[in-house]
C-alpha positions, -999 to 999 in steps of 0.1 A, spaced: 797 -912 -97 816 -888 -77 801 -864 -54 810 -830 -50 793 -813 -22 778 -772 -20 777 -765 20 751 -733 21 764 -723 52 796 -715 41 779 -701 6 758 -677 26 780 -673 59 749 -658 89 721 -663 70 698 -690 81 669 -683 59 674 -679 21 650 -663 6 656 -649 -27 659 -658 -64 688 -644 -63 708 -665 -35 697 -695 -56 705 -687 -86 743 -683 -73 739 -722 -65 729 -728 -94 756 -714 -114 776 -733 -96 760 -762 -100 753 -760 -137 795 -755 -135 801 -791 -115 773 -809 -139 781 -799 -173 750 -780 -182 737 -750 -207 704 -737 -200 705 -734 -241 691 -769 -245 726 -785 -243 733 -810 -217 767 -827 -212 753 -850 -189 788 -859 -161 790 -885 -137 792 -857 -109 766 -860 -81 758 -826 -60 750 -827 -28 734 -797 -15 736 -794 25 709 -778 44 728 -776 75 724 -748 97 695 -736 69 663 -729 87 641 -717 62 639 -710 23 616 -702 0 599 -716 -32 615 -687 -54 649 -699 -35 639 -739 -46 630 -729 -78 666 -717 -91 678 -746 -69 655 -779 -86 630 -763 -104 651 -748 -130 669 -782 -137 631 -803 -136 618 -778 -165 645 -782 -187 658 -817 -178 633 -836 -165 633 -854 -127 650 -883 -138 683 -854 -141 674 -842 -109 672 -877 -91 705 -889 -105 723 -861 -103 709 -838 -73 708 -845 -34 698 -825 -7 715 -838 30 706 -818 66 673 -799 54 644 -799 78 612 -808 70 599 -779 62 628 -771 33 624 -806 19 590 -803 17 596 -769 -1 617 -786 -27 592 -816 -28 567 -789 -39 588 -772 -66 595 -800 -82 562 -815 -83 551 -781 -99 576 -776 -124 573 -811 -137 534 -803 -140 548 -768 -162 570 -790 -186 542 -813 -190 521 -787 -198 548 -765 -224 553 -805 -239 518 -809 -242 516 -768 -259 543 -773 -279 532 -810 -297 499 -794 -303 476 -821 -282 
């Protein structure tokens, strides 16, 4: 696996919050670019690992983590995210941000599975 790494910091030069659905979905265009994905259903699964680094990041938001993991958990699953995603230099509060996002959008694909199949 090789490991290609997205430094926010340089990304978003002065900000040290990031805070809108917009700043994360520009990471994860870029992302979806290094992985080999289509938010069509396709996935081109790579051996490319990103590694997002926090450093210098204070504060972001769940709309921010959501185009970041959450996106990737509802159409992927977190077995994707595990092998393919990892997050170096966030704080504890933007890890547990992240923690939260993807615990909630696995619940939501659960859920649009469980719709879908008719149970």
């Amino acid at each position: 696996m090789k490991e290609v790494v997205i430094k926010l910091s340089e990304m978003f030069p002065g900000l040290r919050s990031l805070t809108g659905r917009e700043t994360g979905f520009k990471v994860r265009r870029k992302m979806e670019e290094l992985l080999g994905v289509q938010f069509d259903g396709t996935l081109i699964e790579n051996d490319t690992i990103v590694v997002i680094d926090f450093e210098g990041i204070n504060l972001i938001t769940q709309g921010f983590g959501d185009e970041l993991v959450g996106v990737f958990v509802r159409f992927f699953g977190v077995d994707f995210v595990k092998r393919h995603i990892k997050v170096v230099n966030a704080n504890e509060f933007n890890r547990g941000t992240l923690n939260w996002v993807i615990s909630y959008s696995k619940k939501m694909k659960e859920e649009w599975q469980k719709a879908s199949s008719g149970v």
